[in-house]
N, C-alpha and C positions, 0 to 999 in steps of 0.2 A: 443412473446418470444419463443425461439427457447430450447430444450431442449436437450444433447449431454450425451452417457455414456464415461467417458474418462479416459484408465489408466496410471498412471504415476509410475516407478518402479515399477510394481507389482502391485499396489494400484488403486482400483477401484472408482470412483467419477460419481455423476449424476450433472451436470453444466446444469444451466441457464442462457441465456445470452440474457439479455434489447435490449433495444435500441442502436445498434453500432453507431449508429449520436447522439446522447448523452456523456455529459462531463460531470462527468465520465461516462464509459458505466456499468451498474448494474447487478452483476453476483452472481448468487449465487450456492458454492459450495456444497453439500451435507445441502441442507436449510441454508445454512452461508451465510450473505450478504455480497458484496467488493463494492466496488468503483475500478475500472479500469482505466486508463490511458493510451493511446498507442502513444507513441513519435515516430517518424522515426528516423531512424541511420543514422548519416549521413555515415559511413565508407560504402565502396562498400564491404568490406571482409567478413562483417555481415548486407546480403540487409532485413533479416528481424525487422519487427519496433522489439523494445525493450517493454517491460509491465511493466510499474512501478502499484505497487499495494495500495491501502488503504485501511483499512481494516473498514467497518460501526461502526462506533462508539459508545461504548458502550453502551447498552441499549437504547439506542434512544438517548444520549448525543453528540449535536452536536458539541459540545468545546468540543473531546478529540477524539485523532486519536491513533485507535490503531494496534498491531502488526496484520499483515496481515495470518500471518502463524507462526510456531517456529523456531526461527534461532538464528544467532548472529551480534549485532550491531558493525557493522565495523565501520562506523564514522558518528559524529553527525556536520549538519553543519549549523545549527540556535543554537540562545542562545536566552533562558527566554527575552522577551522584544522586541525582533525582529519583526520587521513589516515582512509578509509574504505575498506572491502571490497565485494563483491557479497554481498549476502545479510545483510549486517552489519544487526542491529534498531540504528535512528535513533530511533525515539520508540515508544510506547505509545499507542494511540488509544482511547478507549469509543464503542459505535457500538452502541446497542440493548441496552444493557445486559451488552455482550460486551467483552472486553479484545480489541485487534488491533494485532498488529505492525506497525509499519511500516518494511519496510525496505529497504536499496538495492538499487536497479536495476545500478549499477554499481560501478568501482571507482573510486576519487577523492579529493578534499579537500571539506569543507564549507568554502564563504568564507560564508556568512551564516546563521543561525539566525532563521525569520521566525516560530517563535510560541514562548508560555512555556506549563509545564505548568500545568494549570486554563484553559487558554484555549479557547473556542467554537469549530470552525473547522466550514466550509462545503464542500460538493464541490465539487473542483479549487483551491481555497485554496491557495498557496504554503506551504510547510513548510518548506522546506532549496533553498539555492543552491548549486551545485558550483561550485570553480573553475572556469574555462576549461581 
């Protein structure tokens, strides 16, 4: 595990960073745990991959994916009851002015939808419940 000081506007961070051949790869921000994702883009305008983020799910709850960072939910594109993939985009985040995927850690059903698009959410906020 490789360990980085990283600043982002001003803002100072100590990052960890797993296993890169790991899905997800395992990062964690100032002691905060993610789940990581790195898709390629396909466009040549923007050659680097894209970083969809998930955020470790609260307290050890593996049914429930939460906000990765604070932003605002641009668009939600599962509903309660939807069979889901690994890797599948669940929602759209804005987080600093950036559009950010967010999406499953696993594969599953959503049984509950916890925010609507336009809504404020917070780091570690509950987003999506899995089935059991």
């Amino acid at each position: 595990m490789k360990t980085y000081q990283v600043t982002v506007n001003g803002h100072s961070y100590r990052v960890k960073i797993g296993d890169l051949h790991a899905t997800p790869i395992q990062v964690w921000v100032d002691d905060e745990p993610f789940a990581v994702m790195l898709e390629e883009e396909a466009s040549a305008s923007t050659p680097a991959p894209k970083i969809a983020l998930a955020a470790a799910s609260a307290a050890g709850n593996v049914n429930q994916l939460c906000a990765p960072m604070p932003g605002t939910i641009l668009e939600i594109r599962v509903a309660a009851g939807q069979a889901v993939t690994k890797g599948q985009e669940l929602a759209v985040l804005e987080a600093m002015k950036m559009k950010n995927s967010i999406r499953s850690p696993r594969d599953g059903a959503i049984a509950e939808v916890k925010v609507n698009a336009g809504q404020t959410v917070g780091h570690g906020d509950v987003l999506f419940v899995y089935q059991s």
